[in-house]
C-alpha positions as CSV (number, residue, x, y, z in Angstrom):
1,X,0.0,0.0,0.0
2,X,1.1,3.6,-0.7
3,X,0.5,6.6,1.0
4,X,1.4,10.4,-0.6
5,X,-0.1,13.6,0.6
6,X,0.4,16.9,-1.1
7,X,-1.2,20.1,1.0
8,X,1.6,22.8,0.0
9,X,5.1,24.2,-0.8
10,X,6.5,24.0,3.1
11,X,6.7,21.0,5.0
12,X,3.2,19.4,5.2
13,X,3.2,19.3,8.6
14,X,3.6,22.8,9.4
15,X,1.0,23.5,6.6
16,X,-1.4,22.1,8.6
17,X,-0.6,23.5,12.3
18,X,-0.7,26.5,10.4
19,X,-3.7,26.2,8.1
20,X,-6.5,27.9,9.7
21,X,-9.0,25.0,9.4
22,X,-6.7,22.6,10.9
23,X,-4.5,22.7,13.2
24,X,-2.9,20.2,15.9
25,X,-5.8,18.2,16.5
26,X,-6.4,17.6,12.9
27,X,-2.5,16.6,12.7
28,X,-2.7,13.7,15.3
29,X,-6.4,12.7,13.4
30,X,-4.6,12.8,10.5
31,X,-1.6,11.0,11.6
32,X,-3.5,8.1,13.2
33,X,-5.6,7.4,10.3
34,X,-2.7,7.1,8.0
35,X,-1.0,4.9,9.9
36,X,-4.1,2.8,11.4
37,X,-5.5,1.9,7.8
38,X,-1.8,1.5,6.4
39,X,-1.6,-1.4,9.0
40,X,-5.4,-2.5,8.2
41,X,-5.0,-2.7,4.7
42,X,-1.5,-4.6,5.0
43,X,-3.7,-7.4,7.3
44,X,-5.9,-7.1,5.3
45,X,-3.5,-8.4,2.5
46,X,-2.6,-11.2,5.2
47,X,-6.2,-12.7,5.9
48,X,-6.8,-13.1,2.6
49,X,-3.4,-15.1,2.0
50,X,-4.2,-17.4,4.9
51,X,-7.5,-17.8,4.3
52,X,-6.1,-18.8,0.3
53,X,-3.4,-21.4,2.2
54,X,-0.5,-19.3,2.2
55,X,0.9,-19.0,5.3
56,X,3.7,-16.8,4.7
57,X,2.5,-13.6,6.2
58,X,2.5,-15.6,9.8
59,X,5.6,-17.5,8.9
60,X,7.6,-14.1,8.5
61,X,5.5,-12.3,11.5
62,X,3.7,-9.8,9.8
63,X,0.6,-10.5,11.1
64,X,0.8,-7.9,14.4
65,X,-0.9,-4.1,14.7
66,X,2.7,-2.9,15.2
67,X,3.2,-0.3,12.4
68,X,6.8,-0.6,12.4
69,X,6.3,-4.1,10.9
70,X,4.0,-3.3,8.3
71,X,5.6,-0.2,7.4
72,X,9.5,0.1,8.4
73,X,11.1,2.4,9.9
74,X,12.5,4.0,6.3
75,X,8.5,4.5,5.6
76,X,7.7,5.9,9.1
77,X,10.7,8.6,8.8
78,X,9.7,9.1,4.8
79,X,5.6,9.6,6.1
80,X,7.1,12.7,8.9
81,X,9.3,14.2,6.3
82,X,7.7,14.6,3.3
83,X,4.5,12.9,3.9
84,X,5.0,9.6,1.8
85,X,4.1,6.4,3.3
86,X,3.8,2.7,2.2
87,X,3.1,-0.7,3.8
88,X,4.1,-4.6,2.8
89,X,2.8,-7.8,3.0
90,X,5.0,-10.8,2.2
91,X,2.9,-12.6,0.4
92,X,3.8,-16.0,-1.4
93,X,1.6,-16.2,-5.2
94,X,2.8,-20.0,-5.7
95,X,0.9,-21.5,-2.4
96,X,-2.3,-19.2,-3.1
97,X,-5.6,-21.5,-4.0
98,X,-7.4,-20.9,-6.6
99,X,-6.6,-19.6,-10.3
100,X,-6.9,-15.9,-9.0
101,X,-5.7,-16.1,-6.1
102,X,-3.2,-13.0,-6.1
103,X,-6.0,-10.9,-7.3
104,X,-7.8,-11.8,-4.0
105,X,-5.6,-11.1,-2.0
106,X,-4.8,-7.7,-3.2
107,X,-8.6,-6.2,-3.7
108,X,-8.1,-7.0,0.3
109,X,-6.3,-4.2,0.9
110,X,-8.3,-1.5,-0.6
111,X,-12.0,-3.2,0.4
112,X,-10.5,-2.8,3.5
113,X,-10.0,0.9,3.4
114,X,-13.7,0.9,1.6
115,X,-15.1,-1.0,4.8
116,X,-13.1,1.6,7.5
117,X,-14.3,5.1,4.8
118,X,-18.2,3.2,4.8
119,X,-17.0,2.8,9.4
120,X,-16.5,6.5,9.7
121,X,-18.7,7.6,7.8
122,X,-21.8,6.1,10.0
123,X,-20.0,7.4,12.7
124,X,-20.0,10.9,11.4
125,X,-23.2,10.8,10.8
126,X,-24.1,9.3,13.8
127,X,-22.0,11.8,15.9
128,X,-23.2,14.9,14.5
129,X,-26.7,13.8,15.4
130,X,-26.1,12.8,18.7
131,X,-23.2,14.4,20.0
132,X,-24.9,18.0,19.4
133,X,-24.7,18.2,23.4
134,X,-20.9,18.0,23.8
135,X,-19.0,21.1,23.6
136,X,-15.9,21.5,21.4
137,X,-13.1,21.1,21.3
138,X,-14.2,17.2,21.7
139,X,-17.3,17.8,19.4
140,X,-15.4,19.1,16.8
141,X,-12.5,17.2,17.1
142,X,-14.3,13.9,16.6
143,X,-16.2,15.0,13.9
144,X,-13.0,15.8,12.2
145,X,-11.9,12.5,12.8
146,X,-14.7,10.7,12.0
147,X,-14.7,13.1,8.5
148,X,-10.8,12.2,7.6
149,X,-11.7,8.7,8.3
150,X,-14.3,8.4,5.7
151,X,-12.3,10.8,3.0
152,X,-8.7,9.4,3.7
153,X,-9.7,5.7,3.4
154,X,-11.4,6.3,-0.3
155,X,-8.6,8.3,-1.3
156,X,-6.2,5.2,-0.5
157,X,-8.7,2.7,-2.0
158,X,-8.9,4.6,-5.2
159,X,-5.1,5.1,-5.2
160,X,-3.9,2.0,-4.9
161,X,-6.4,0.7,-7.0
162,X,-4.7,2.4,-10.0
163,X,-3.2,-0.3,-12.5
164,X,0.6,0.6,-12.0
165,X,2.5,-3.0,-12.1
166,X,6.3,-2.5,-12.3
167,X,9.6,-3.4,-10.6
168,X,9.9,0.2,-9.0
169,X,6.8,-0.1,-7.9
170,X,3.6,-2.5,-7.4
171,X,-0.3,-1.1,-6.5
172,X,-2.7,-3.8,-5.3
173,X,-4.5,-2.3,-9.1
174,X,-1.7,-3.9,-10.6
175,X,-1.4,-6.9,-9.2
176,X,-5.0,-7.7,-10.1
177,X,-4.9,-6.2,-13.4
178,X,-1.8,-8.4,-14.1
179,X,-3.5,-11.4,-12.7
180,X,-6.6,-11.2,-14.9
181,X,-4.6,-10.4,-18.1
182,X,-1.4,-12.4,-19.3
183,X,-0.6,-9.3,-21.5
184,X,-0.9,-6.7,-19.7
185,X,1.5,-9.0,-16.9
186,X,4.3,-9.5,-20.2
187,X,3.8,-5.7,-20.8
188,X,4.6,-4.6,-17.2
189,X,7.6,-6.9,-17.0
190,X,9.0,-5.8,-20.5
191,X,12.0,-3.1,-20.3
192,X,9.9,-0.9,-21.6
193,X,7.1,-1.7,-20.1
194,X,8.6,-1.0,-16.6
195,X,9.4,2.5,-17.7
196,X,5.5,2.9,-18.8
197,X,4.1,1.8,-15.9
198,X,6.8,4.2,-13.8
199,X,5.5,7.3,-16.0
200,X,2.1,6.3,-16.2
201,X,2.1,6.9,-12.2
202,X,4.3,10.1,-12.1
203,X,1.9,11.5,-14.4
204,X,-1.4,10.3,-12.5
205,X,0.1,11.1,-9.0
206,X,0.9,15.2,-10.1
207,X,-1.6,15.8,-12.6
208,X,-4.8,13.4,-10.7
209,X,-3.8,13.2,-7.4
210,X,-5.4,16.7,-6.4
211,X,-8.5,16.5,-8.5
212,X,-9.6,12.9,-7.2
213,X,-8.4,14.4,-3.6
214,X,-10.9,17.3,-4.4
215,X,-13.8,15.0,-6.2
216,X,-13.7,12.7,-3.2
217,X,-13.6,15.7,-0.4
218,X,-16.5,17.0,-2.2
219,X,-18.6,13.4,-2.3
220,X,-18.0,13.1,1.7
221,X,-19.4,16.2,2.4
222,X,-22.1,16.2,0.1
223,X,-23.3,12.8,1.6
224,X,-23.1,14.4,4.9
225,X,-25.0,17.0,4.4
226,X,-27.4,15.4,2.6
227,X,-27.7,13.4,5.7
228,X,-28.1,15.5,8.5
């Protein structure tokens, strides 16, 4: 799973202590979110292999909540400097039942980010109703929460959902895509075809990464208000 968040010039996390909208409650939601559905999705990966026979996540002891495991501590320092962060799961494709087997696994990762978006998003809901008696800062911190729960957890689904299936690097889209389709699996591992798939995802993360950011922002709070 990969993780990239783009909110300025500076150091994103001085944009948002400084942003007048956020601040340092909304850093720590942030934060937690990230790294909670980074190490959700990555077991999520890890069910789905043992539940298809392979029992290689377990074997190698990646099936803990400790983030350093899932993430490293190269990712962890990468996610508080420039706001980048990824997850693994070891996963072996040979012991996996079932002709698409690989495929299954990796739609685990991002239905598991749908599943925790579709989580907070009830909650939201559900808080905004009921909570109108607490005072802030808790009311409005929550509902932030709650908010960036639902919004950051689509915005990694859809993300790693994109088709990129390369050497450099590998989205759970890819791996599926390349399971389903023989040629689109020889493409990907061709020379050139590595170099595709490595532009292809430079050009969607600067030129699509804000507008689906953006589009999805916009369908959270539309649905909220539409709700309450």
């Amino acid at each position: 799973m990969l993780y990239c968040v783009r909110m300025g010039s500076g150091w994103w996390v001085s944009d948002m202590l400084n942003a007048p909208t956020l601040g340092p409650a909304a850093l720590v939601a942030w934060i937690v979110i990230v790294i909670g559905s980074i190490v959700l999705h990555e077991l999520a990966h890890g069910w789905a292999a043992l539940w298809l026979g392979d029992s290689t996540p377990r074997d190698l002891g990646h099936m803990t909540w400790n983030p350093l495991v899932h993430m490293g501590g190269y990712s962890l320092i990468m996610f508080a400097v420039i706001g980048i962060a990824w997850g693994a799961m070891p996963v072996n494709p040979s012991r996996l039942r079932g002709r698409y087997g690989d495929a299954i696994v990796a739609v685990a990762g991002p239905a598991m980010n749908v599943l925790l978006a579709l989580v907070s998003f009830v909650c939201l809901i559900f808080w905004i109703r009921l909570g109108g008696n607490v005072g802030d800062p808790l009311a409005g911190n929550l509902e932030r929460f709650f908010y960036y729960g639902a919004m950051l957890n689509l915005v990694l689904a859809a993300f790693n959902l994109l088709p990129i299936y390369s050497p450099f690097i590998a989205l759970d889209g890819g791996h599926i895509a390349a399971d389903f389709s023989r040629r689109y699996r020889e493409l990907a591992e061709s020379e050139n075809g590595r170099w595709i798939m490595l532009g292809g995802f430079l050009l969607m993360f600067w030129f699509a990464f804000d507008p689906v950011i953006y589009a999805i922002q916009n369908l959270v709070s539309a649905a909220r208000d539409a709700l309450v």
